[in-house]
N, C-alpha and C positions, 0 to 999 in steps of 0.2 A: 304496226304489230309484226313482229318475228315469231315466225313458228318453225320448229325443228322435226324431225322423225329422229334426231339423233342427239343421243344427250351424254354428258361424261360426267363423271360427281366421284366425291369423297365417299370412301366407306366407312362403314361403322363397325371397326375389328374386326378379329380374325371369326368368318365360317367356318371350315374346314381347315384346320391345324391336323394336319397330318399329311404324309408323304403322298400319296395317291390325289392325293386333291390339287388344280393347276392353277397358275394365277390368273389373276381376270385386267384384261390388258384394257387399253383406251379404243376399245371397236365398238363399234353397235352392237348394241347387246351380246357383249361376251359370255362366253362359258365357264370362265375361271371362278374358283369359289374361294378364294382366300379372302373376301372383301365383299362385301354390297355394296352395289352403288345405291349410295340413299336417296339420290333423282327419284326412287319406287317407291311403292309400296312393296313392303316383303310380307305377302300372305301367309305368316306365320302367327295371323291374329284375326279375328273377324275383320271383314271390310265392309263400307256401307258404299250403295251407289242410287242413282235416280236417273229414272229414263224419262229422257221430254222427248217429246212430238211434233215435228216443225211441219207444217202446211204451205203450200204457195198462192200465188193469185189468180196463175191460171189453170187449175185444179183444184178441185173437190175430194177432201179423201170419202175414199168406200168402206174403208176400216174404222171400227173406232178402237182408241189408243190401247183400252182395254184388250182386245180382241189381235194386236199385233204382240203386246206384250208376252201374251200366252205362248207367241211361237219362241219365245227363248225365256223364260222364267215360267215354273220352277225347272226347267231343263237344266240351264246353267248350273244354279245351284246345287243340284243333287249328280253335275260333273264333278266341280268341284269338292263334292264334300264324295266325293268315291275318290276321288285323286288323291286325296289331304288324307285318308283313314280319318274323315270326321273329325280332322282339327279346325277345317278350315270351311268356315261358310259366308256365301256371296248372297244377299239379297239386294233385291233393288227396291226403292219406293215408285209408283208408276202414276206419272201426274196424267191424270183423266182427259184431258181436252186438247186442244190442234192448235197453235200460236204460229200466226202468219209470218214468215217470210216478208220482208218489204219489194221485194224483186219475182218477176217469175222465175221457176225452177232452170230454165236453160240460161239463162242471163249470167249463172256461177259457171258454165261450163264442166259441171260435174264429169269428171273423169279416175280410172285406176291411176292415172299417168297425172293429177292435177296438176296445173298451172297454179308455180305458189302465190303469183297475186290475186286469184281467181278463189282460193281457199282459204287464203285472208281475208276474204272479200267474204265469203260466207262467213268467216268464224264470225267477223266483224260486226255484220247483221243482227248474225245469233245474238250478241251480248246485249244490242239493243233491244229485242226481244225478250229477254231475259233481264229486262232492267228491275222487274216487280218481284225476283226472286231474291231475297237477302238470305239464302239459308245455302246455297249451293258449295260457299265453302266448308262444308260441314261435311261432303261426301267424298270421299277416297275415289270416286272413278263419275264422272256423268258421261250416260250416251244419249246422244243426240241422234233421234231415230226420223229420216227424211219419208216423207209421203211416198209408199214406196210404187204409188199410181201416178204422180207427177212426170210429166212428157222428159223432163230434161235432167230427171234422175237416174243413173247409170249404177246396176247392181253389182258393177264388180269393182266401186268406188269406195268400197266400205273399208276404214283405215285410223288407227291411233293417229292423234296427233299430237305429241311434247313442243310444251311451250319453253322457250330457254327463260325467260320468266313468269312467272307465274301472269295468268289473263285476269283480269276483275270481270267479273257477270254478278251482275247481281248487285249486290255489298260481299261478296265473299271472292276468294282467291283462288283460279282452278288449274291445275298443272297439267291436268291431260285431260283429254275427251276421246272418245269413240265415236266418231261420224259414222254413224250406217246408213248404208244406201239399200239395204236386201229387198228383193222381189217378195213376193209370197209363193209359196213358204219359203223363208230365206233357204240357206245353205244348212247344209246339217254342223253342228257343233260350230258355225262360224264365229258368235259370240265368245266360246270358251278360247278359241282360239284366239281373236283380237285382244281379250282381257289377256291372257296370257302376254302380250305385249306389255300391257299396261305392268307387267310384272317383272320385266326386262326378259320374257324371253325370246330368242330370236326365230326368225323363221327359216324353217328346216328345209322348205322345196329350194329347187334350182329353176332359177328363173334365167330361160332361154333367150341365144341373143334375139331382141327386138320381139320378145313375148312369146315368139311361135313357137312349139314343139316339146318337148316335153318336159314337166316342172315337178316330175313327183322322182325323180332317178335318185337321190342322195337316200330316203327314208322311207319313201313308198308309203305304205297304212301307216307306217307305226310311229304313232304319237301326232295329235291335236296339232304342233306345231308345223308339222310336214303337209297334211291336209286334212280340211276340217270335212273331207267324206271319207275318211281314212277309215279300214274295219277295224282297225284297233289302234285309238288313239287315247288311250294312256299314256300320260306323260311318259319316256324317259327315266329311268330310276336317275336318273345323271340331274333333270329337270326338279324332281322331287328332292335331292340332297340340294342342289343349289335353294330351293326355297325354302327349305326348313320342315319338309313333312317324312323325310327319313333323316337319320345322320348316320356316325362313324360307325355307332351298333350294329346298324343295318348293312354294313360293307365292308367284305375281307378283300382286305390292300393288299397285292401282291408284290412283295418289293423285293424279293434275291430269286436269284435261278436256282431253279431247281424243280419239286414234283410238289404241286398243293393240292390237297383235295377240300372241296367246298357241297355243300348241299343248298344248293336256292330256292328258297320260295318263291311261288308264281306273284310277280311285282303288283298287280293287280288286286291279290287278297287282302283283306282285312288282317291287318297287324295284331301281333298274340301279346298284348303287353307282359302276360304271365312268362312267356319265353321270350325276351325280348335278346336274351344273348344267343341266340341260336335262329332266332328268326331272319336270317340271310337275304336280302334283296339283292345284292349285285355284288362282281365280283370284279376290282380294278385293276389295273397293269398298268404301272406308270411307264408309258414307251419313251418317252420325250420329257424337256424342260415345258412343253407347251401340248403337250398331247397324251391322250391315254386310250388301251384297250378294256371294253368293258361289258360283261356279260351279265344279263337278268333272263328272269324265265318268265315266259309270256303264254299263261292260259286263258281260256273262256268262261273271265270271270270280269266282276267289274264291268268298266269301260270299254273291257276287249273282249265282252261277249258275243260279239260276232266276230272275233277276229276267223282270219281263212284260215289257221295252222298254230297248232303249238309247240314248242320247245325252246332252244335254250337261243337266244337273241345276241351278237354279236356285234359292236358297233362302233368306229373309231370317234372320239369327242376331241376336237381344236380350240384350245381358250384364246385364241389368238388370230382367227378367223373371226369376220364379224357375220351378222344374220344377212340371209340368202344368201350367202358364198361359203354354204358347204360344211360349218361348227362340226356338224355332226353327219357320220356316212354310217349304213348298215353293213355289215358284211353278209354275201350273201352266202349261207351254206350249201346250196343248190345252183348252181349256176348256169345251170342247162338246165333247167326247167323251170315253171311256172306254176299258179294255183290259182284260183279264184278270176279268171276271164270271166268280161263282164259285171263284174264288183269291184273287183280290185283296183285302186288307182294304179296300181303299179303291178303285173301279175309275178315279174323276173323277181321281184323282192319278196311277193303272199308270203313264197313257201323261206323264205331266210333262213328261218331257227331250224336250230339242228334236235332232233330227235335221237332219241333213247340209241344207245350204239353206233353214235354216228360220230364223226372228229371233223374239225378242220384244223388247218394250219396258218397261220398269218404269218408270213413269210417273213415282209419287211419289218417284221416288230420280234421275228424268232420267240413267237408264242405259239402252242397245238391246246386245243382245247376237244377234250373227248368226255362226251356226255354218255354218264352210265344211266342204271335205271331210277325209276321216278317214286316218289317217296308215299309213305301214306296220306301227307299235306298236300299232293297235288302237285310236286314239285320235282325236280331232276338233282342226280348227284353229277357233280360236275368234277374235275382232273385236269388243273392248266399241267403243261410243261413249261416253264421258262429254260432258255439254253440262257 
């Protein structure tokens, strides 16, 4: 059995036809939107999924399946459906009971860093285990949720796995799965964050050489994909136009030099289908054949109701970088200073967004963006300059 974290595929037409939008290159999960890779699911429709329960021999769970489910459903779902504006909803079905393992729990060598014969070796099991289900191709995602009191299960082993062929379990046909390994309580938002894999999208932190030091510098809080204890991880306006939960309506393309003026809604509110021509989510700047600058307004609503700071969010996106190496960087409006110590993943980043009279300048892209005052919607008038 071959199993990948990494998958390349045909797309299904054009996303994004228009100039602001980049192409989506042959990387791990790119950012480019001219194309889906149909390898996914594009949660532009309901999806179904089903959480099983795996046990070992030499552990007892203390949990019943019921009572772990609870710690991420209905959480998940009511992420997603605040991310989507309610087009998009995640349920899972949650099968009741604990199916043995043949091996004990340390026998796979459950690690972050797995041994790919050693998670072949599980998935392996899994299928046998799962020989009595004939239904499991029927679900767009299964997670596979490991005893998470088992001695030789390791909570920060939790991780999408693509298969380069489809696996049989069951009688049905599975492309991907979610191995989770989480403690109790897991991690906060960790599931929305993995499914989001399952979605093609990538991951936002910088992973330091040989693990150690610090993994939140490219994106800090902002967005689910950067970290899943982030104060405000709402997607990326950038993440919701690739999936299909805003489009071109939602986004003034900045394409010649000169002086634009824009007015943004806070990315996080509820969509006005009644104004949907003026309803502004982000503002783009195509810098590059393979890069662009891009600005959304980030309040205490939604997803980012605890975020540490609001205003206008600045943030360079690379369709041609793949996930953990950096797709997407925040600019930080504040530079010398910080916000939210001791919450903050990241505190240099809390404060980024630039507030009501405040500018910056992005040098290398010859873009200034100056944020005037904030609107009766809750949101900022914004003034790029392109030179």
């Amino acid at each position: 059995m071959t199993v990948t974290s990494m998958m390349r595929g045909p797309g299904e037409g054009p996303l994004v036809d228009e100039p602001c939008g980049l192409p989506r290159h042959p990387v791990h999960h790119s950012l480019g939107l001219d194309t889906w890779n149909a390898q996914y699911p594009r949660p532009d429709r309901d999806l179904s999924a089903v959480m099983l329960f795996l046990a070992f021999p030499d552990a007892e769970p203390r949990s019943a399946p019921q009572d772990i489910a609870a710690d991420y459903f209905p959480a998940t779902t009511e992420f997603f459906l605040r991310a989507s504006y309610g087009t998009f909803r995640l349920d899972a079905d949650i099968d009741d009971r604990w199916l043995t393992m043949p091996q004990e729990s340390g026998a796979y060598a459950i690690q972050r860093d797995w041994e790919p014969d050693r998670r072949a070796a599980y998935l392996r099991d899994v299928t046998t285990v799962l020989e009595h289900r004939s239904d499991l191709g029927d679900y767009d995602i299964v997670y596979l949720v490991a005893d998470p009191d088992a001695p030789g299960v390791d909570s920060d082993a939790t991780k999408v796995v693509n298969f380069e062929r489809p696996l049989t379990m069951g009688g049905g046909e599975v492309r991907r799965v979610v191995t989770l390994f989480e403690a109790r309580p897991p991690d906060r938002n960790v599931l929305a964050h993995e499914t989001g894999h399952v979605f093609d999208l990538p991951d936002l932190y910088n992973r330091p050489e040989g693990g150690r030091g610090d993994w939140d510098t490219h994106v800090g809080d902002w967005d689910v994909m950067g970290s899943q204890f982030g104060l405000a991880p709402e997607p990326f306006g950038w993440h919701k136009w690739k999936l299909g939960w805003l489009d071109s309506a939602h986004v003034d393309c900045v394409r010649d030099a000169g002086v634009s003026l824009h007015t943004l809604r806070p990315l996080a509110a509820p969509l006005d289908p009644a104004d949907a021509g003026a309803d502004t989510r982000m503002v783009v700047v195509r810098t590059s054949s393979d890069e662009a600058l891009v600005l959304e307004a980030r309040a205490r609503v939604g997803n980012d109701v605890h975020a540490c700071t609001e205003g206008v969010l600045l943030y360079r996106v690379r369709g041609d970088v793949a996930s953990a190496q950096g797709p997407v960087e925040v600019l930080d409006g504040h530079p010398d200073t910080g916000a939210c110590h001791g919450r903050s993943v990241q505190p240099e980043l809390a404060d980024a967004p630039l507030a009501a009279g405040e500018a910056y300048y992005a040098a290398e892209d010859g873009v200034r963006v100056e944020v005037g005052d904030r609107t009766a919607a809750g949101g900022w008038q914004v003034k790029v300059v392109r030179e």
